[in-house]
C-alpha positions as CSV (number, residue, x, y, z in Angstrom):
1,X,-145.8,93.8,-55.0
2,X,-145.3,90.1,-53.5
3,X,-148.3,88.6,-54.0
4,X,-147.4,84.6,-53.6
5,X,-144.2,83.2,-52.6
6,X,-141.5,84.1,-55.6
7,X,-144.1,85.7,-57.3
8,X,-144.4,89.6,-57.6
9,X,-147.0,91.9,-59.5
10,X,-146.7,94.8,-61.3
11,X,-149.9,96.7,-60.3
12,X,-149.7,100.2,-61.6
13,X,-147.6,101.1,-64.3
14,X,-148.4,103.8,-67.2
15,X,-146.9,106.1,-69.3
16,X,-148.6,109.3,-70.6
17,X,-150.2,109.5,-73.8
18,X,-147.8,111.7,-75.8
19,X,-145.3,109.2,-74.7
20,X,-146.4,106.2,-75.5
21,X,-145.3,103.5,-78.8
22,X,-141.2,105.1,-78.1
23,X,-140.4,102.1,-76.2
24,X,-140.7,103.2,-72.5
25,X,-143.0,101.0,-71.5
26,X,-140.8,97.7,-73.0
27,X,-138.0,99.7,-71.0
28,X,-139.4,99.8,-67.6
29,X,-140.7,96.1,-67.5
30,X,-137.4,95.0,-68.5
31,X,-135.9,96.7,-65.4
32,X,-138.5,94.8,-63.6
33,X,-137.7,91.9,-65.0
34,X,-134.2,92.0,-64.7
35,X,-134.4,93.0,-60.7
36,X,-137.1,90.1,-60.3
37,X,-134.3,87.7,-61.6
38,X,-131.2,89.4,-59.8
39,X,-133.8,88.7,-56.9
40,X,-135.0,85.1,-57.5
41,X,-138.3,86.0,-58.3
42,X,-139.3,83.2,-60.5
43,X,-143.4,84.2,-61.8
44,X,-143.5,88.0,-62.7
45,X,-147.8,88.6,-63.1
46,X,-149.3,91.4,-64.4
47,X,-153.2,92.5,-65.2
48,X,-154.6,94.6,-67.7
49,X,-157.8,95.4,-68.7
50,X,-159.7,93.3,-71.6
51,X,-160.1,96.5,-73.9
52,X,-156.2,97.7,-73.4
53,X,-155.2,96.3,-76.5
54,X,-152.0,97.7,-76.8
55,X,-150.6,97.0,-73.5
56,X,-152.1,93.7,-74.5
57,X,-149.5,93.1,-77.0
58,X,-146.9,94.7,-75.0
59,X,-147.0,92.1,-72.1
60,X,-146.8,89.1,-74.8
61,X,-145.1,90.6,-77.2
62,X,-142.5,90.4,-74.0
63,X,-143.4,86.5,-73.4
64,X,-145.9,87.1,-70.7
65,X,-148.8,84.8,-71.3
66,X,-152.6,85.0,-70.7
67,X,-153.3,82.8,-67.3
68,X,-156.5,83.6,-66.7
69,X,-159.2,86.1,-66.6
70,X,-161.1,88.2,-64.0
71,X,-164.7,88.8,-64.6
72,X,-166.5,92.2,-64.3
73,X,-163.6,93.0,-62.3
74,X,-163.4,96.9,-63.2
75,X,-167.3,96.6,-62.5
76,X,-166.8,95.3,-58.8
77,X,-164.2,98.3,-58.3
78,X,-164.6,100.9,-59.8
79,X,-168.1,103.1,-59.4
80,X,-168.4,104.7,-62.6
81,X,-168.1,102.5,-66.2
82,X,-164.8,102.7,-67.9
83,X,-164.9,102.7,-71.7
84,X,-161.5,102.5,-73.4
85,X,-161.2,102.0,-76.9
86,X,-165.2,102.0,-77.8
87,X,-166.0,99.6,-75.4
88,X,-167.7,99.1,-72.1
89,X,-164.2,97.6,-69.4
90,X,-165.6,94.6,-67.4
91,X,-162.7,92.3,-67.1
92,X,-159.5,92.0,-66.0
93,X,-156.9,89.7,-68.1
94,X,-154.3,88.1,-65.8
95,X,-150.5,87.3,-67.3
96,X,-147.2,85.8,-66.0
97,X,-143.8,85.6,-67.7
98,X,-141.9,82.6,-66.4
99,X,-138.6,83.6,-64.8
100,X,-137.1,80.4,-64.4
């Protein structure tokens, strides 16, 4: 999604349990990336939630880096408390990877 000019967001991507840690993930964000560059797309941003520590590392492990954060932002939008890896979700971390 286009979110600012030369900027686009990835703002859904997952890949099912039983699949996970096989490298898909690193896969389809390199796609991404590449088309973002083919494109001119210079900031590439993506948000996860504070508790997703895997997809965490993913994004930086990729050279996105932490820009800033988004309080109680699974509280605002979601109805019901989300609790991923033994802990309550609140906020949402906010990352960009540089494409210039």
């Amino acid at each position: 999604m286009t979110t600012r000019p030369l900027t686009v967001e990835i703002v859904n991507l997952a890949v099912r349990d039983d699949y996970q840690n096989h490298g898909i993930g690193a896969q389809l964000i390199n796609e991404v990336i590449q088309h973002c560059r083919a494109e001119k797309v210079t900031t590439l941003a993506i948000g996860t939630g504070s508790t997703s520590f895997g997809p965490l590392y993913l994004y930086q492990k990729l050279g996105f880096r932490m820009v800033g954060v988004d309080r109680d932002f699974f509280v605002r939008h979601y109805s019901r408390p989300i609790e991923e890896n033994g802990l309550v979700l609140r906020d949402m971390i906010r990352l960009e990877l540089n494409l210039k």
